[in-house]
Every structure is written in structure tokens, then in C-alpha cells.
N, C-alpha and C positions, 0 to 999 in steps of 0.2 A: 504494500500500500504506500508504504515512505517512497518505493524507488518512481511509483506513477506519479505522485508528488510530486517529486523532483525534476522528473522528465518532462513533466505539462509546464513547470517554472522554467524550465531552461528553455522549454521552446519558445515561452512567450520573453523571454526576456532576449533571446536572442532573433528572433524577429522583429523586437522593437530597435533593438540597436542597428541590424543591417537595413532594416528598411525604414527609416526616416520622415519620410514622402508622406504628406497625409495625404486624402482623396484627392481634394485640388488640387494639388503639388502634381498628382499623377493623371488629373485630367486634362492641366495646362501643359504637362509633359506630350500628352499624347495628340492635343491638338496641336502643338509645336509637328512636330512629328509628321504628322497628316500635311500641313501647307508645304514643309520641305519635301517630300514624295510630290506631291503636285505640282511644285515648282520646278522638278527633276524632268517629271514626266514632259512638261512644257517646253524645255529649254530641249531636249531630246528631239522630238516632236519639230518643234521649227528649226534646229541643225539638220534633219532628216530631210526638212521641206527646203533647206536653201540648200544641200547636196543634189538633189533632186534637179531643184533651176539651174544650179549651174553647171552639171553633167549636159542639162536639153542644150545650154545655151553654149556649149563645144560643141555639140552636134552639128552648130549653124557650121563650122568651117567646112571648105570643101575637103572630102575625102574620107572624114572623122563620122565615126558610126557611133551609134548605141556602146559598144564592147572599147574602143576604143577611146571615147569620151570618158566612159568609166575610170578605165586605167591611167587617162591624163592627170584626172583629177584623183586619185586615190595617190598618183607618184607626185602630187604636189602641183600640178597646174591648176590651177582656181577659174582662171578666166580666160577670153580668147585671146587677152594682150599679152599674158603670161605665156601660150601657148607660142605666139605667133613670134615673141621677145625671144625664145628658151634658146640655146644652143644645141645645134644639130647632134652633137653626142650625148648631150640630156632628153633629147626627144627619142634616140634612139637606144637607149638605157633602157626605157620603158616597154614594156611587153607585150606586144599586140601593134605597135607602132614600127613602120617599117620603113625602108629609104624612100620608097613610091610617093609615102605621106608627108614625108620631112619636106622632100622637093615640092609637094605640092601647098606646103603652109608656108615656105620659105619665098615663096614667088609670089603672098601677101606682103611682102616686107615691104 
């Protein structure tokens, strides 16, 4: 009987010392919590929508496809000035880019 005693004391005294937090403490926790996740999600969300536009907006070059556009911009071309600026063996670094393309972005100069 002493040792259930003991054991229901110790639980509760050591549940008061690790957890702190009264209820609001841990409802203002968890709303904290929730706008950060939706903030994330957000910010995710429109990095995804502006990869998007500016993959379409490599497409405009001539010669640059879908597969091609992607890998510009994934090796670090962002835009078409970037593209049309890079150096022939930066363009040709790049995987899916081949000399046919270089010549043909190169004669935008």
C-alpha cells in the first residue's frame, strides 16, 4: 500500500516539474505551431508556382523544350537573360543541352 503511495507521488510530482505548461501555455503553443505549418505550406506553394513560370518562360527560347527548360533551370538558369548570358561550356555542362542548342541560343546574342 506505502509503495502505490509513493509511486502515484512520484508520478504526480514528477509530471508537475517536466511539464510546466498550463493549458494556455499549451494552446498558445499549438496555435503558434499551426500558422508556422501554414506559413511553410505557403511559401512552398508559391516557390513551386514561380518554378513553374519560369521553366514555361525558357520554353519561349528557340530550341528549349519542356525537358530541357527543366534542367536549365534546376543547373541554375532562372531566366532567359541568364540563359542567353551563360557561357557555352556552362550550357553545355548541363544534361539534356547539347551543341545544336548552345548554337542556337548563342545567335540570340
Amino acid at each position: 500500500m506505502i509503495s502505490k503511495f509513493l509511486s502515484k507521488l512520484k508520478s504526480i510530482l514528477f509530471k508537475s516539474e517536466v511539464t510546466s505548461d498550463t493549458p494556455l501555455k499549451k494552446e498558445k503553443k499549438a496555435a503558434k505551431s499551426a500558422k508556422t505549418k501554414t506559413k511553410t505550406k505557403t511559401k512552398t506553394k508559391t516557390k513551386a508556382v514561380n518554378s513553374k513560370k519560369n521553366i514555361e518562360t525558357l520554353t519561349t527560347l528557340p530550341g528549349v523544350g519542356a525537358k530541357s527548360a527543366k534542367a536549365l533551370y534546376e543547373a541554375g538558369f532562372k531566366t532567359t537573360k541568364a540563359v542567353i548570358a551563360a557561357d557555352e561550356k556552362d550550357l553545355l555542362a548541363v544534361s539534356g543541352v547539347g551543341i545544336n542548342l548552345v548554337k542556337k541560343l548563342k545567335k540570340l546574342k
